[in-house]
C-alpha positions as CSV (number, residue, x, y, z in Angstrom):
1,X,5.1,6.8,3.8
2,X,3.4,10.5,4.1
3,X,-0.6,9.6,4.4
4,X,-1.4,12.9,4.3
5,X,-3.6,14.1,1.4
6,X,-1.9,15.5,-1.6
7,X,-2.1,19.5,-2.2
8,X,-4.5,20.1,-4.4
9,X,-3.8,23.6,-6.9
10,X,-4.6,25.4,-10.0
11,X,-1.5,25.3,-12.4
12,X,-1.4,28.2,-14.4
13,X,1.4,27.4,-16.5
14,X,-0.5,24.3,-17.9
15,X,-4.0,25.7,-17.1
16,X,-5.5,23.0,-15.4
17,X,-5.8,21.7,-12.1
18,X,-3.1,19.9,-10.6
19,X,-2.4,17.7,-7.2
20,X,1.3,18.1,-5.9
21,X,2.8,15.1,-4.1
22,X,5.1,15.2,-1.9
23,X,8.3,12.3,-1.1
24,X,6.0,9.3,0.1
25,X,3.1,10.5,-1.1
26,X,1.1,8.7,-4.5
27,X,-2.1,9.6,-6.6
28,X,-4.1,8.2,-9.4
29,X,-7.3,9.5,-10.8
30,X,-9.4,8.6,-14.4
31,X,-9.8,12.5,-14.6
32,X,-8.7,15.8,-15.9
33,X,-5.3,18.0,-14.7
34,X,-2.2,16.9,-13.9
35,X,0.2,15.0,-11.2
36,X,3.0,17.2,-10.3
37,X,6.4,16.9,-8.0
38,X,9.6,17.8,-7.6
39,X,12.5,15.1,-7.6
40,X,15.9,14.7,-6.3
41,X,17.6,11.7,-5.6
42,X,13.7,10.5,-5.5
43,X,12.3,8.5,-8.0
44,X,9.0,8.7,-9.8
45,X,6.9,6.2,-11.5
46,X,4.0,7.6,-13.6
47,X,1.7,4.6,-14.1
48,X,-1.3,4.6,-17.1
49,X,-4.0,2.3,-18.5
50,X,-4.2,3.6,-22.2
51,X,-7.5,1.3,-22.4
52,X,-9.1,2.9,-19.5
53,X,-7.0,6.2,-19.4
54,X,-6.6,6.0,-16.0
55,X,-3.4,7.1,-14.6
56,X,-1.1,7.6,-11.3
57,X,2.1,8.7,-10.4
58,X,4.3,7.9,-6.7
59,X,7.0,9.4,-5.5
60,X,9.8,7.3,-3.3
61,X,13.3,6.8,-2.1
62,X,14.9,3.8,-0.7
63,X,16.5,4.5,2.6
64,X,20.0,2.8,1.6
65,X,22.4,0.6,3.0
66,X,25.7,2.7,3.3
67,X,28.1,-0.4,3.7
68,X,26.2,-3.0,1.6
69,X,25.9,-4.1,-2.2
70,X,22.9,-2.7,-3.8
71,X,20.1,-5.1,-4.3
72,X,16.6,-4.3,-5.1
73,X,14.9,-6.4,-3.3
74,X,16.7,-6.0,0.7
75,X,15.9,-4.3,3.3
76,X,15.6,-1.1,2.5
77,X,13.6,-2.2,-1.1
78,X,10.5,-2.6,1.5
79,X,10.0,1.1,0.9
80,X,9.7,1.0,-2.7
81,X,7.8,-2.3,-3.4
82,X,5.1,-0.4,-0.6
83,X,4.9,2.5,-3.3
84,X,4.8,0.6,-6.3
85,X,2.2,-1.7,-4.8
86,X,-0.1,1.2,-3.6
87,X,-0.1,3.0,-6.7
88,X,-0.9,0.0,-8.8
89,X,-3.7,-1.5,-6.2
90,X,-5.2,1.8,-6.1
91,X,-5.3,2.3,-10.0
92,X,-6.9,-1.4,-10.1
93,X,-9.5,-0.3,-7.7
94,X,-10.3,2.9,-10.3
95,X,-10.6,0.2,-13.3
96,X,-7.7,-0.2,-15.0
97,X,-6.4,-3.3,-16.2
98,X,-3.1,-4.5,-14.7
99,X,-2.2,-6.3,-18.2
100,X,-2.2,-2.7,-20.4
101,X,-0.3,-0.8,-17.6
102,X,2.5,0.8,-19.1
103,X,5.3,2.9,-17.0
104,X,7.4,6.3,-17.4
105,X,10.4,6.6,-14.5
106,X,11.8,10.0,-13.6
107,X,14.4,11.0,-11.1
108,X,17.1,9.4,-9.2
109,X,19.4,12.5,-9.9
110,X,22.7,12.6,-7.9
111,X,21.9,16.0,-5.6
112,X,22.0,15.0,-1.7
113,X,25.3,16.4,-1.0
114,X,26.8,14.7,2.4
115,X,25.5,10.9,1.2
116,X,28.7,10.5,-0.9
117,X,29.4,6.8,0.1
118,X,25.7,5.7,-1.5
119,X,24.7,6.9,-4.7
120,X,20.8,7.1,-3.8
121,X,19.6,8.5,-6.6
122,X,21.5,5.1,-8.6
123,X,19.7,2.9,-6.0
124,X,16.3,4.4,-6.9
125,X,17.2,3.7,-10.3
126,X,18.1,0.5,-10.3
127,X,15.4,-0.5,-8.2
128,X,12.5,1.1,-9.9
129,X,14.0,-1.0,-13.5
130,X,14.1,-4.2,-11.4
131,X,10.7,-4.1,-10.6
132,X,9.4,-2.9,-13.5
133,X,10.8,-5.9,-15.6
134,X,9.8,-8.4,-13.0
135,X,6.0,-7.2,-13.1
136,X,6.4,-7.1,-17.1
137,X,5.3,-3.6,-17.4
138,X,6.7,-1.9,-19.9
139,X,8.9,1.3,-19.7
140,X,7.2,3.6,-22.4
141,X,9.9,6.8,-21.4
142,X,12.9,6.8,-18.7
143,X,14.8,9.6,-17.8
144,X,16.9,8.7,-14.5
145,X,20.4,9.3,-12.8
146,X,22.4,12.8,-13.6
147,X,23.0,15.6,-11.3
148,X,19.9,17.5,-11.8
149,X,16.4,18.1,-9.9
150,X,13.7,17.6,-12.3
151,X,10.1,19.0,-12.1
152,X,7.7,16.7,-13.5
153,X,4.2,16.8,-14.4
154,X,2.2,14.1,-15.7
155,X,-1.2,14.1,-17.1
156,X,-3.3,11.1,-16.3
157,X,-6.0,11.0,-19.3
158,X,-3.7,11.4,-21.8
159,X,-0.4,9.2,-20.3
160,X,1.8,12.4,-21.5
161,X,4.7,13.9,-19.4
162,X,6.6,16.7,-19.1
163,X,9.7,17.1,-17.4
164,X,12.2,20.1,-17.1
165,X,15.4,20.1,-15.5
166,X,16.2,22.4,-12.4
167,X,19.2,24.5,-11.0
168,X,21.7,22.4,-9.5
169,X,21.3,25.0,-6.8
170,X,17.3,24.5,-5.9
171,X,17.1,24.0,-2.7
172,X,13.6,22.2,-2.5
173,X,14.3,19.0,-3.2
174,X,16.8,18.9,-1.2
175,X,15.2,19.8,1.7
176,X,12.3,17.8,1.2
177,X,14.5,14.6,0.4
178,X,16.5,15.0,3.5
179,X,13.8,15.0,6.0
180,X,12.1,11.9,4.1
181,X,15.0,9.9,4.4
182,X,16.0,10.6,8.2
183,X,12.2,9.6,8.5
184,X,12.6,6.7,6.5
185,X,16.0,5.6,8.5
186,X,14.0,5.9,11.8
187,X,11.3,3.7,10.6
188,X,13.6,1.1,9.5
189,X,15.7,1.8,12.1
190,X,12.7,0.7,15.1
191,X,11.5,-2.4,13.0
192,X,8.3,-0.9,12.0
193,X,6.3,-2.3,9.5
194,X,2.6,-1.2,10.1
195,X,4.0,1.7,7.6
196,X,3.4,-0.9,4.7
197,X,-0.3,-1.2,5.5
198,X,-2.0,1.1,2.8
199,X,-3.7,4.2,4.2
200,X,-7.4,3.9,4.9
């Protein structure tokens, strides 16, 4: 996972001020402004407490297994059960209440040309549902799979979101996705698993 801080900015198409996070990256907060990132193949869980309004979005892809059947909780599911885990530990340790937490899922688009024998985006998907249902928190709002980057924002006092479809051309996702998952492959690849200790 990227530990590095999220970048903080003022989004003037919104008017408010925003944090961008960045493949690997999650952030939660009981205030004002908007979450914002841009998704590929990634997928993005937007988490909120309606009782406490607090709210928190991640940002993850599973590294894949190019020859096996898809399950969501192998090897490579490690990667997404750390992101889910952090984002809901750290909106526990703002106040909310795990029992009111409901969930909106973005992403998992079809766009990393070159992966053609895995479908990562559809392995994003499927595992971000899976573990959804087994935590019992309810999808409120899904819009997964396609061929299309999406640029989502979410606001955490108010649980809304906003998504709006990109150029099949943008080259930003892209870019971004391809370096996380060669990082993510390494990791996996040299038994590491000190990355699954949250940051401090």
């Amino acid at each position: 996972m990227d530990i590095t801080a999220p970048a903080r900015y003022f989004d003037r198409d919104f008017q408010v001020e925003a944090v961008k996070i960045l493949p690997g990256q999650y952030y939660a907060t009981a205030g004002e402004g908007s979450i914002a990132t841009v998704l590929g193949s990634c997928v993005s869980t937007c988490l909120w407490d309606p009782g406490a309004r607090i709210g928190g979005m991640n940002h993850f892809m599973l590294p894949g297994e190019p020859t096996a059947t898809v399950s969501p909780w192998g090897l490579s599911a490690r990667f997404g059960l750390y992101a889910m885990e952090v984002l809901i530990n750290e909106m526990l340790r703002l106040g909310a209440d795990r029992r009111r937490l409901v969930a909106k899922v973005f992403g998992g688009a079809r766009v990393l040309q070159g992966f053609d024998t895995l479908d990562v985006g559809a392995q994003n998907s499927q595992f971000v549902l899976a573990f959804l249902h087994e935590e019992g928190i309810r999808i409120a709002a899904q819009d997964l799979l396609g061929v299309h980057p999406r640029k989502l924002h979410f606001f955490p006092a108010t649980g809304k979101a906003q998504v709006k479809k990109l150029s099949l051309h943008t080259e930003e996702a892209q870019r971004q996705e391809r370096e996380y998952l060669s990082e993510l492959r390494r990791r996996r690849g040299g038994g590491d698993v000190e990355i699954f200790s949250p940051p401090r």
